[in-house]
Each structure stands twice: as C-alpha cells, then as structure tokens.
C-alpha positions, 0 to 999 in steps of 0.5 A: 905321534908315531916315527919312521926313518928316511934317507937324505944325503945319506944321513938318517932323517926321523920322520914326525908325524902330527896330525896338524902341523902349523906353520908359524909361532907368530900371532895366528899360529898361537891363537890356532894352536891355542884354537886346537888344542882346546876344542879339539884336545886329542888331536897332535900338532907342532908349531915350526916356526923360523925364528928364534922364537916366539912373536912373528912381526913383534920378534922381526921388528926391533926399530924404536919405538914399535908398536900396534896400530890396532887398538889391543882390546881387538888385536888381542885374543877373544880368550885372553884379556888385554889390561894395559893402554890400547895401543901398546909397545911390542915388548908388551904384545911379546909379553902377552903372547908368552904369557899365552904359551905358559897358561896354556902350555903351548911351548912343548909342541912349538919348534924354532929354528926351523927354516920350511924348505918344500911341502908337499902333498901326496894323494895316495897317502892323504899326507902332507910331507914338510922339509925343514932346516935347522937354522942353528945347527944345518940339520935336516927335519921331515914331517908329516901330517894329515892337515897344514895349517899356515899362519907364518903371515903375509910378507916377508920376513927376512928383507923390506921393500926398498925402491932402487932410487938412483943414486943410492950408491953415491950416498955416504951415509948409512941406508936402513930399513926399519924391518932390519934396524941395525942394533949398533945404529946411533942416531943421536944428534944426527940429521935422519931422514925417513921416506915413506908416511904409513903406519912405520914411518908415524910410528919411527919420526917421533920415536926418535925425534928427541934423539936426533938433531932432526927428523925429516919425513919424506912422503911422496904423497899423503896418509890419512892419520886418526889420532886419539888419547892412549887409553881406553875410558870404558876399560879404566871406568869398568876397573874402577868399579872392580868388575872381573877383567874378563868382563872388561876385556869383552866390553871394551872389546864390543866398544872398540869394534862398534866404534871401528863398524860406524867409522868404516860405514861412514867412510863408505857411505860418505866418504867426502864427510868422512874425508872432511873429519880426517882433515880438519881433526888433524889440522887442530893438532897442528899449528895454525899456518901448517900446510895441511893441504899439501902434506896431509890432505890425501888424493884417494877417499878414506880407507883405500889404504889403511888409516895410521893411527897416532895414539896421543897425537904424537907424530903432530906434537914431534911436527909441532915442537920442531924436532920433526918435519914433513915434505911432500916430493919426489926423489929424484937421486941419491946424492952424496948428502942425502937426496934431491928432490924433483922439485929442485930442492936437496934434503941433507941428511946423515942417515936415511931410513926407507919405511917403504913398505914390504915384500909380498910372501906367498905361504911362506915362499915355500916350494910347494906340489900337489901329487909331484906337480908344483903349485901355482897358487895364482892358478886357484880360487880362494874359498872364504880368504883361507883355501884354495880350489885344487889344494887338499887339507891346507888353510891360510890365516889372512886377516882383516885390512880394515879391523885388527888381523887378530879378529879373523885369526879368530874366526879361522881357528874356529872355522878349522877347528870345526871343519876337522871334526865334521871330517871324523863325522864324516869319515873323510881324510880329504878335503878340497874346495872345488867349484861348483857347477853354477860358479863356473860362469863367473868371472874370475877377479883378483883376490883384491879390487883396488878400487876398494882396497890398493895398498902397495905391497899388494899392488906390486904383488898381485899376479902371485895371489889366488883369485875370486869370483863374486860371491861369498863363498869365493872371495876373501871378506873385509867384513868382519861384522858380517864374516862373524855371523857367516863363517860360523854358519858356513854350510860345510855340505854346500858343494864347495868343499869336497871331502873324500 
C-alpha cells in the first residue's frame, strides 16, 4: 500500500492506495473480501463501508422481529457452516458474519463510517479514485485503487419507499417505516395497522401480534405465502450420527437448493398446478370460513414476485388466534384515526407502519465519471448482471431474486477473483466489456422482462438500470443452477471483454 498527499479545501488529504477497494461490509462485501484475500492473498484491498459497522440489511433493519426469508444453508457462504434453525433472527445472521470477520481476520482492512461521495476513473492512470466522508468526524478520505468492486446492495439504506396517500398529515397518530423503526416506538396494547403483504409485512404482523390490542394488515392485493416447520430434518438427522459440520453444511445445502430447483420448474412449467398447491396448503393453516379467495388467492402466476416464506406458519397462526387480521383494499385517505378505504369502510388505528417496500439504489448513488464524463449507467449493457459496456475495472454484486443472494455473491467472488489473475496473465491493467460486433443487432431490452419477474421497487426504478440484449453473455441470469456451470466456465477471451 503506498500514500501521497492531496489538496482539498486546503486541508492535507493522505491518499490510499489498494489494489481493490470494495464498496460495502454487508453480506457480498465479506464474502468478496473473504473471496480475495483467500484466492488471491498478495493482492491489497479495503472494505469502506457507511454504517457503523459491519451487516449491511441485517445492521439497517432493527423492526421486531427481523429475520431471513431465505433458507440460511443457501443464504449462508459455501465456505462457512450454518448450525442453527433455517430461517434465522438477523442477530444471529450478525453473529455469523462476525464470526467470518474474526476466522478470517477481515476486520483490519474494513473501514466504517465511511459516506462514498464520487468515483471516478482515470484512463490515463488506469485508477479508480474514491472520495469518502467520515460520518463521525466530517473528514475527508481519498482512495485509489486498480479495480472497484460494489457490493453495497441494491436499495437504499437511509429511507423506505412510502406512498404519499393523501390525507397522511391529517393522521395523529405515529407514521413508521420498518427500515427506520423508531427504537422508543411502544406499540403494546395499541391498535397497529400495517400496509403492505410481502416479505416485511409477514415477518412484522405476528411478531408484534401478542404485544398490541390488534394487528391489522392492509394488502392492496395479494402474496403468495409458502410455509413450512423452522428446522431443517436432514441437517438434524445428519448431527444425530456426529457427521463433521462441514459435511452437513453442504448436504443441507445441495437438499435445499434441489428442492428450491424443482419448485421454480414447477412454477414455470405449471404455473396453474403450482398456483393451486400455494393455495390450498394455505387455506389448511387457516380456519375453515376464512376468505382465502379474497385475501390470499394472487391475480399473477407464481413466482412473478417473490414467494414470502412463514417459517412455522406464523403469520396464519397470529390470523387464526384473532390477534391479527388481513383486509384487502384500497386506501383512500388518511384520516385523523387511520385510513379510509375505498370501499367505504374506516380502519381505526394508533400507529401506522408502510411496509411498502424500497427505494432503488443504483451503486450506491455515488457520482460516478469515466475520463472526467459522467456516467449513466442506464446507457450500458450489463455483461453476466455484473459489468457494464464502457465502465473499465468495476463489478456489481447482483444476486438472485428467486434463490438466496448469497449464491450468487458466490459465483461473483469466484468469477472476480479469476478475472484479476487472468489480467496478470495477461499483462493487462484494463478491462472493459464491449459489444462485439455480431451483437450490435440485437435488441436492446430492459435489465428485467416484467413479464418474468415485476416486483415494485424495480418497477418503479427501471429507467435507472443498464440494459440487456438476448443472450447469455448480456443480460443478468436468474439461473442460478445454470449460472453455476456457466460463470465458471465463462471464456474470459470471447470478445466481450477488452483487456488493455
């Protein structure tokens, strides 16, 4: 690591040098640092990450009852065990990534508090060169480095997605969102309403269920639910017979991801099959004159948005006791007591939680410019989800919608790691994913087809993203059983990446 010294506002800023400097000490920037340090040791690298430490969504999200939606035998590393239930409390996933960082010795390169301002690349120098803040005391930080490598996510940290309904002034009671849940928030005894019916919604109803005089979840329309025990029978059965943990890990990986491969085929083979099964196995966990039809019956096939898992059923069983229920609507206003429906109807509440979802973030919503011009990332092509056409020496950990993100933060680190040591091979300091001549014909898409794949949060922020052409090589996969075969095999030498 080598240092000079800059000028900025006439105060002396120490420049850092790394080799690779990774954006993000959440789940993909430890599993990249843990990907680099151990198959390529020589090279220097930092970890600036914003918060106060280490977790990325598991440190962000603090409402009750957080937790995985992702089964942790795939959400977890290949290279580390999970021993505990398959869907686990982020204090336990924060206790598995310390845990990564003190076995392997992480912590000294990660920096926090560190608030990315602009990044830009230089031709001339073949360097990427990294403005930072400190968060906690105000200073300036300059870096610069031979390759970037984002893994700060996909969404936006600081601030939810919430609707501007009207009327939402007139309400006296408290507004939340569950990515900015208020520490001193006392729900206890009181009347909550929560709007929205994916994956944070059934995770925060029956969490709090026991605590308040009543639970109610607003849903515009439908999710699809899966539910199943908290606890995995092969990884139990294997421990009972005192097999070697990394054994299991493995094991109860491969089961996972099989089962998880034959409920994608099947939703995609037969999605009015499929559509069926969903249904009726809710309507067993739920009393006999519930109106599934109404409240869990959705109007698009299976797997367009992602399936909410309900580890022990227990969203239905809060449902079931009374402590919480469902209503399918419309809000029409806020009111001063909670909200009116379109169908006339008022639901009272004391607080009122928007579990609507995300903000889009684009790497980071740093300010970034290639050669003093800044760039538009909408105006690229992504190569394989993780480069882009035109932006030298960067990749962008995107993971799975459809299996755990972990998997493909996998595949990633692999696909970095060897891409960096065929650049030495090669003697190259550059590399840059370009068109190839026979793909200039193509037709130029979105990076998603929402007739596959239409969740809102990328809905509404489509015209940010890069775009894909119809093949392989340009367009981000949701095959992870096939991406594993192809990113490993991936010809660094086809022509689509450039190295200079």
């Amino acid at each position: 690591m080598s240092t000079t010294v800059s000028r900025e506002s006439d105060a002396a800023v120490v420049t850092e040098h790394f080799d690779v400097l990774i954006v993000g000490a959440g789940i993909s920037g430890l599993g990249s640092a843990y990907h680099l340090q151990t198959q390529l040791p020589g090279r220097s690298f930092v970890v600036l990450e914003v918060q106060g430490g280490y977790g990325g969504t598991w440190r962000t999200h603090r409402y009750p009852g957080i937790r995985s939606d992702s089964d942790l035998y795939t959400f977890g590393y290949r290279f580390k065990p999970w021993v505990d239930e398959p869907i686990a409390s982020a204090q336990k996933i924060q206790r598995y990534l310390g845990e990564v960082i003190d076995e392997n010795d992480l912590a000294r390169h990660i920096r926090y508090h560190h608030h990315i301002e602009s990044a830009s690349w230089s031709s001339e120098d073949n360097l990427w060169t990294v403005l930072a803040t400190r968060t906690d005391s105000g200073d300036s930080a300059l870096f610069t480095a031979n390759f970037l490598w984002m893994c700060q996510g996909y969404y936006r940290h600081a601030e939810g997605y919430t609707p501007d309904w009207p009327g939402m002034d007139r309400f006296a009671g408290p507004i939340v969102h569950p990515q900015t849940w208020p520490e001193e928030l006392d729900y206890r005894g009181r009347r909550v309403l929560v709007i929205g019916s994916g994956a944070t919604a059934a995770t925060l109803v029956p969490a709090i269920a026991d605590d308040c005089a009543h639970v109610t979840m607003l849903q515009r329309s439908p999710t699809y639910f899966i539910s199943r025990p908290n606890v995995n029978e092969v990884a139990d059965m294997l421990r009972e017979l005192d097999i070697p943990e990394e054994w299991i890990h493995e094991i109860a990986r491969r089961k996972a991801l099989h089962d998880l491969q034959v409920l994608n085929q099947i939703c995609v083979d037969e999605p009015e099959f499929a559509r069926d099964a969903l249904i009726d196995a809710v309507r067993a966990e739920l009393p006999p004159d519930f109106d599934v039809e109404t409240h869990f019956t959705p109007h698009y096939r299976p797997w367009r948005q992602r399936l909410a898992l309900l580890p022990d059923g227990d969203l239905f069983q809060g449902i079931s006791s009374g402590k919480a229920s469902v209503v399918t609507d419309e809000i029409e206003t806020f009111t001063e007591r909670g909200v009116l429906l379109k169908s006339g109807r008022e639901l009272e509440a004391d607080i009122i939680v928007t579990a609507t979802g995300f903000n889009l973030s684009v790497l980071g919503d740093i300010s970034f410019s290639i050669d003093d011009r800044p760039l538009n990332l909408a105006d690229t092509i992504t190569y394989r989800g993780m480069m882009f056409t035109g932006v030298p020496n960067l990749v962008w950990i995107f993971g799975y919608f459809r299996a755990s993100w972990t998997l493909r933060a996998d595949l990633v680190g692999d696909f970095v790691c060897r891409l960096l040591a065929h650049m030495d091979d090669v003697k190259a300091t550059r590399v840059t994913a370009r068109l190839r001549a026979r793909d200039a014909d193509s037709p130029v898409l979105s990076w998603l087809d929402p007739e596959d794949f239409n969740p809102g949060y990328m809905m509404r922020s489509m015209h940010l993203m890069p775009h894909r052409l119809n093949l392989p090589e340009w367009q981000h996969s949701q095959d992870y059983w096939t991406e594993r075969t192809t990113l490993p095999e991936a010809d660094l030498d086809d022509g689509c990446l450039i190295f200079e």
